[in-house]
C-alpha positions as CSV (number, residue, x, y, z in Angstrom):
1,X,-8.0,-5.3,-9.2
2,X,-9.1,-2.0,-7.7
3,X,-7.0,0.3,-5.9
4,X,-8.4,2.3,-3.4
5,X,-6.6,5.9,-1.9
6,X,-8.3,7.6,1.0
7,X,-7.7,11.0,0.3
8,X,-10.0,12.9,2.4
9,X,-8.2,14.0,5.6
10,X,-7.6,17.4,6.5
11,X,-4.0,17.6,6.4
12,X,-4.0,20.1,9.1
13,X,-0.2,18.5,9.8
14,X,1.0,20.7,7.1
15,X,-0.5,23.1,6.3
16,X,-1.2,26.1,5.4
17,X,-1.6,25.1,1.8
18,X,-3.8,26.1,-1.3
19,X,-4.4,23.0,-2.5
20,X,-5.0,19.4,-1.5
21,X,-2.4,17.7,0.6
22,X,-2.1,14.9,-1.8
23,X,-1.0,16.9,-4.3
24,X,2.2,18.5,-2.7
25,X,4.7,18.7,-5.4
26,X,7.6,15.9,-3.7
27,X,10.2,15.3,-6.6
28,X,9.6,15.8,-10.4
29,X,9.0,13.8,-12.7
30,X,10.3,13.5,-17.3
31,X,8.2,13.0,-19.5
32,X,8.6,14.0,-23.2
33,X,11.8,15.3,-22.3
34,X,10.6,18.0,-19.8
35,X,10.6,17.8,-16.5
36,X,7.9,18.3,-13.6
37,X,6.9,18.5,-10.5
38,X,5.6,15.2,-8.8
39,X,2.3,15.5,-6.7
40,X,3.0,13.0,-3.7
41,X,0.0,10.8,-4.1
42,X,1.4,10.1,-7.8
43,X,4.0,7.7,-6.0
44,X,1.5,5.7,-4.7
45,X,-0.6,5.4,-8.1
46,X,2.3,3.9,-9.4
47,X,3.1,1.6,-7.0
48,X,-0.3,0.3,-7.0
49,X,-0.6,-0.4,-10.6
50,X,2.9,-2.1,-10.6
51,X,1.1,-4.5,-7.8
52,X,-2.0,-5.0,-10.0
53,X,-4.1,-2.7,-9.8
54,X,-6.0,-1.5,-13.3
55,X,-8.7,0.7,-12.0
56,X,-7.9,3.6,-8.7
57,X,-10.8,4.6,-6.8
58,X,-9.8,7.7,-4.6
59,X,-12.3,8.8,-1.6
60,X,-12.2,12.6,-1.5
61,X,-13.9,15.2,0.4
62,X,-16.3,17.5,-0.9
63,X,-13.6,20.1,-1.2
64,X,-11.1,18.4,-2.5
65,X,-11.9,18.7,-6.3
66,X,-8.4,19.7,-7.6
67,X,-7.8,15.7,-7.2
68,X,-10.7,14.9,-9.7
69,X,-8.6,18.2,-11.7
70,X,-5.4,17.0,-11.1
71,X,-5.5,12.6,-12.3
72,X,-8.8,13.2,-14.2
73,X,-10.1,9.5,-15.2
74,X,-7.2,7.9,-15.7
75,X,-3.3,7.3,-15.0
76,X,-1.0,5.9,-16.8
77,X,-3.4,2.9,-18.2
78,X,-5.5,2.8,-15.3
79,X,-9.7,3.7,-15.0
80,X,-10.2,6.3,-12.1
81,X,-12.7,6.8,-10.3
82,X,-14.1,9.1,-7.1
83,X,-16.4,8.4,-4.1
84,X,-17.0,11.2,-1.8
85,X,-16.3,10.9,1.7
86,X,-19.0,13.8,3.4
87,X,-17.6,14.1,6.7
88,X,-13.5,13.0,7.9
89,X,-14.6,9.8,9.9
90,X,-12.3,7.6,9.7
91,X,-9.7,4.8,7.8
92,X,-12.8,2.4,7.8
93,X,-15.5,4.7,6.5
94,X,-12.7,5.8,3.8
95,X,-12.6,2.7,3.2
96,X,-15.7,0.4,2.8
97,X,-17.5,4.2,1.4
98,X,-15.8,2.9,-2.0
99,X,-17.5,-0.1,-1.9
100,X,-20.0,1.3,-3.7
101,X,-17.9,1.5,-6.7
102,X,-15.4,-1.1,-6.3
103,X,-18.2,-3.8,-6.0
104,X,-17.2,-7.2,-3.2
105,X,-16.4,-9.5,-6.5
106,X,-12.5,-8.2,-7.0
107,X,-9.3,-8.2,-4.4
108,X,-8.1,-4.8,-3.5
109,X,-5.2,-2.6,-2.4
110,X,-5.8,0.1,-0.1
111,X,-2.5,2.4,0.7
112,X,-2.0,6.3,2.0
113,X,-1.6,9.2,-0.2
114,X,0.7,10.9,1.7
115,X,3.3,8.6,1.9
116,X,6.5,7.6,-0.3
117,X,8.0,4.1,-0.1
118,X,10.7,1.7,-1.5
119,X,10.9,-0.5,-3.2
120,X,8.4,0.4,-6.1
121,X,7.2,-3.3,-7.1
122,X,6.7,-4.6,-3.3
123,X,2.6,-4.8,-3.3
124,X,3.9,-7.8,-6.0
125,X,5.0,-9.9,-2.5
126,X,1.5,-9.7,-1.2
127,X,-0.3,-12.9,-1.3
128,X,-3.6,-13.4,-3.0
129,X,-5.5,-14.1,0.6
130,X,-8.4,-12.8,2.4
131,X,-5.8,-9.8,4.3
132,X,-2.0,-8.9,4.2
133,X,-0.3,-6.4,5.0
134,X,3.1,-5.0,3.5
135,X,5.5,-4.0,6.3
136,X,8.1,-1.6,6.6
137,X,11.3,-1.6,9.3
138,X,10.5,2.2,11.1
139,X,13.1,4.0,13.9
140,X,9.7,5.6,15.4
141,X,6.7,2.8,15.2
142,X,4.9,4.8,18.1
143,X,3.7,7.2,15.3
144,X,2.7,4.5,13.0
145,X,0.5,1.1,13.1
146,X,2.8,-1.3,14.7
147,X,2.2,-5.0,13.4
148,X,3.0,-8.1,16.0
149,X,3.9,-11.5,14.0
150,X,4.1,-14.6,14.9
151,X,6.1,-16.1,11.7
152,X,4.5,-14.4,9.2
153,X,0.9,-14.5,11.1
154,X,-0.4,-11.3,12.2
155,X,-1.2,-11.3,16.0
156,X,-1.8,-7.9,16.6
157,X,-2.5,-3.9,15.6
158,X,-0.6,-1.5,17.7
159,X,-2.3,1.1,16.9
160,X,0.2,4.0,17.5
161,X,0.9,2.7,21.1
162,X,3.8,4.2,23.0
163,X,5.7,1.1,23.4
164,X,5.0,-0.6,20.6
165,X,6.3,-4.3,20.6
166,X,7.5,-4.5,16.7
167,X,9.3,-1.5,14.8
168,X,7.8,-3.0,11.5
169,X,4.7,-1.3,10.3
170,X,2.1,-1.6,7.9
171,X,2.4,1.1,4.5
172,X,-0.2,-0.6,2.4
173,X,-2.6,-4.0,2.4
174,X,-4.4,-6.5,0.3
175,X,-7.5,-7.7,0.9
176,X,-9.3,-10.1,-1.3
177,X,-13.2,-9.8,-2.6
178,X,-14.0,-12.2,0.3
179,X,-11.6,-10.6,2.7
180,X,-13.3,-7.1,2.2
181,X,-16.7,-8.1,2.4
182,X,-16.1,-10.1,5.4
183,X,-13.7,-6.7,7.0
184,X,-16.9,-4.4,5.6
185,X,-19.7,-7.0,7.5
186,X,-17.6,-7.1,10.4
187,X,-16.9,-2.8,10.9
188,X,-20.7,-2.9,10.0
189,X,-21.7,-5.1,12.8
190,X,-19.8,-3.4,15.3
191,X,-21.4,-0.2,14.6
192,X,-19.3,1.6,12.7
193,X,-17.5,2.2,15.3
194,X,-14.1,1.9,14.3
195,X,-12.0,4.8,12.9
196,X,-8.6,2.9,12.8
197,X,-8.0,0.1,10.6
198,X,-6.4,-1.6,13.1
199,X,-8.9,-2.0,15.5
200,X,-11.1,-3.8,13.2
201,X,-8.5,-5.9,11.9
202,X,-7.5,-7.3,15.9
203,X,-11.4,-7.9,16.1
204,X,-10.9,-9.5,13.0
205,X,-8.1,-11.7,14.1
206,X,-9.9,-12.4,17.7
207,X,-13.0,-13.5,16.0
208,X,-11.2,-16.7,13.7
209,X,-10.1,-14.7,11.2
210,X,-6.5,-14.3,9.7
211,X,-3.7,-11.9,8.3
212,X,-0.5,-11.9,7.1
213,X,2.5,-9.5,7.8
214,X,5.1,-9.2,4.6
215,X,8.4,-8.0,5.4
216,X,9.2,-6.7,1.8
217,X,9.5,-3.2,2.5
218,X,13.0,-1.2,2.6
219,X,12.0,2.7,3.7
220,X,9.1,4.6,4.6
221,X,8.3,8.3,4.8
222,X,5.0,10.0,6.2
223,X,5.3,13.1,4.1
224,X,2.6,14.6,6.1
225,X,4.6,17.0,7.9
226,X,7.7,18.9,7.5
227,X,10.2,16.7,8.8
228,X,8.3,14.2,6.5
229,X,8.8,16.2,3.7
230,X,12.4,16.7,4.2
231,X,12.9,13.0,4.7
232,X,11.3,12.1,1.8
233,X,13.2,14.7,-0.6
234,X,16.4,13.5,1.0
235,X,14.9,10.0,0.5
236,X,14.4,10.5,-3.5
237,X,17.2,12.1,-3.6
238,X,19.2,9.1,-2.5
239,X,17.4,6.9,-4.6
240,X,18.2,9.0,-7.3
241,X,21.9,8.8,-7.1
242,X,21.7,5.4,-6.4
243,X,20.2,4.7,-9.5
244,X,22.6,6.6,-11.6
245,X,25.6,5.1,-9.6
246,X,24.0,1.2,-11.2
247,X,24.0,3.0,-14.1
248,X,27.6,3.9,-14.1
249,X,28.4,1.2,-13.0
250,X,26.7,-1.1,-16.0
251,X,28.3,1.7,-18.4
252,X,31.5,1.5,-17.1
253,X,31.1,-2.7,-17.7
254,X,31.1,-2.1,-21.2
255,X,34.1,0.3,-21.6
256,X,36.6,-0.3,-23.9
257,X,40.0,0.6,-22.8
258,X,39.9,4.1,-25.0
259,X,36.7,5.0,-23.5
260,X,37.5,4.5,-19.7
261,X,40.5,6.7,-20.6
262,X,38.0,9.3,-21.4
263,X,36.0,9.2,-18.5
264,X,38.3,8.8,-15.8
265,X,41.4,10.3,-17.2
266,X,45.2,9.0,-18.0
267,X,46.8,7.8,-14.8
268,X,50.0,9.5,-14.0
């Protein structure tokens, strides 16, 4: 299963910056026993080969070669590849450009590099079908794509509408090999003409077709701005401490009586 990152926006919401937006250090990172800074998009590597994916195709820009430095051809186990996007056009053209390396024979995940989400493993909940999206509970949906259900059936794209009808919105999506080439006929068809994902997909969905909305996600951060960035950090940070806290808590478990002692001290 390919995974495919479009990763050749501007970033104009934060910056200035010398160096691509996807790689903003968020976090760090141990390996070998040193630790180091963790480029944002690296989150969403991750996540995607936990969901499946064995091969990463990110759409660039033409100036946006410290990606290509930065992951090289491969991550963690998984084949990468690039596709150049010439000019900023659009979700779509990000999109259905990779086609010309991912092929229309094997499903695909497409999320946003500039994002952080929880929990890790949720593109595992998304159903082998022609589209579905993973959905996240957000206090401001107005900024995001706002998904309607009906059950678990999409009915509609809010596309960053000011009164959106659903706070749950979509983070990342599955399409399968005949979901995409269907998606890429259809945005071909109407011209090309659609920037937004969502758009396409409520023409999809008005045309027969269908999509489902998975409520698996816990938290969502658009690190693409300041606030962003401080909400994710804060984010991580949480997660963090919640982690250790488990861990603490599965130590503590196997105390003997001696050992608790030690840790927590003699009452008095």
């Amino acid at each position: 299963m390919w995974g495919i990152i479009p990763a050749a926006g501007r970033g104009s919401r934060i910056q200035p910056l010398a160096f691509s937006k996807e790689l903003l250090p968020v976090g760090s990172r141990t390996e070998d026993g040193v630790e180091r800074p963790c480029a944002v998009s690296e989150y969403l590597v991750e996540r995607m080969i936990l969901g499946g994916a064995d091969k990463i195709c990110f759409v660039i820009s033409p100036g946006k070669s410290d990606i290509l430095g930065y992951f090289g051809d491969s991550y963690a186990g998984a084949q990468i590849a690039y596709v150049v996007q010439p000019n900023a056009e659009g979700l779509c053209d990000a999109i259905f450009r990779a086609s010309c390396v991912v092929g229309t024979t094997e499903p695909v995940i497409v999320g946003l590099p500039d994002t952080i989400w929880f929990p890790e493993n949720a593109l595992d909940s998304l159903p082998d079908c022609p589209l579905s999206f993973l959905l996240f509970p957000v206090e401001h949906p107005e900024f995001f794509d706002a998904v309607v259900l009906e059950g678990d059936q999409v009915r509609e794209i809010q596309v960053k509408h000011r009164s959106p009808a659903s706070n749950w919105v979509w983070g990342a999506f599955r399409m399968s090999a005949s979901g995409f080439r269907d998606l890429k006929a259809l945005w071909e068809t109407r011209g090309r003409s659609d920037e937004y994902f969502g758009t396409l997909v409520n023409s999809y969905l008005a045309g027969g077709g269908a999509a489902l909305g998975i409520k698996a996600g816990e938290s969502y951060v658009d690190v693409g701005t300041l606030h962003g960035y401080r909400t994710a950090m804060t984010l991580l940070l949480s997660r963090q401490e919640l982690g250790a806290s488990r861990l603490m808590s599965k130590r503590q478990a196997k105390l003997t009586p001696l050992e608790a002692v030690a840790l927590h001290g003699a009452d008095t």
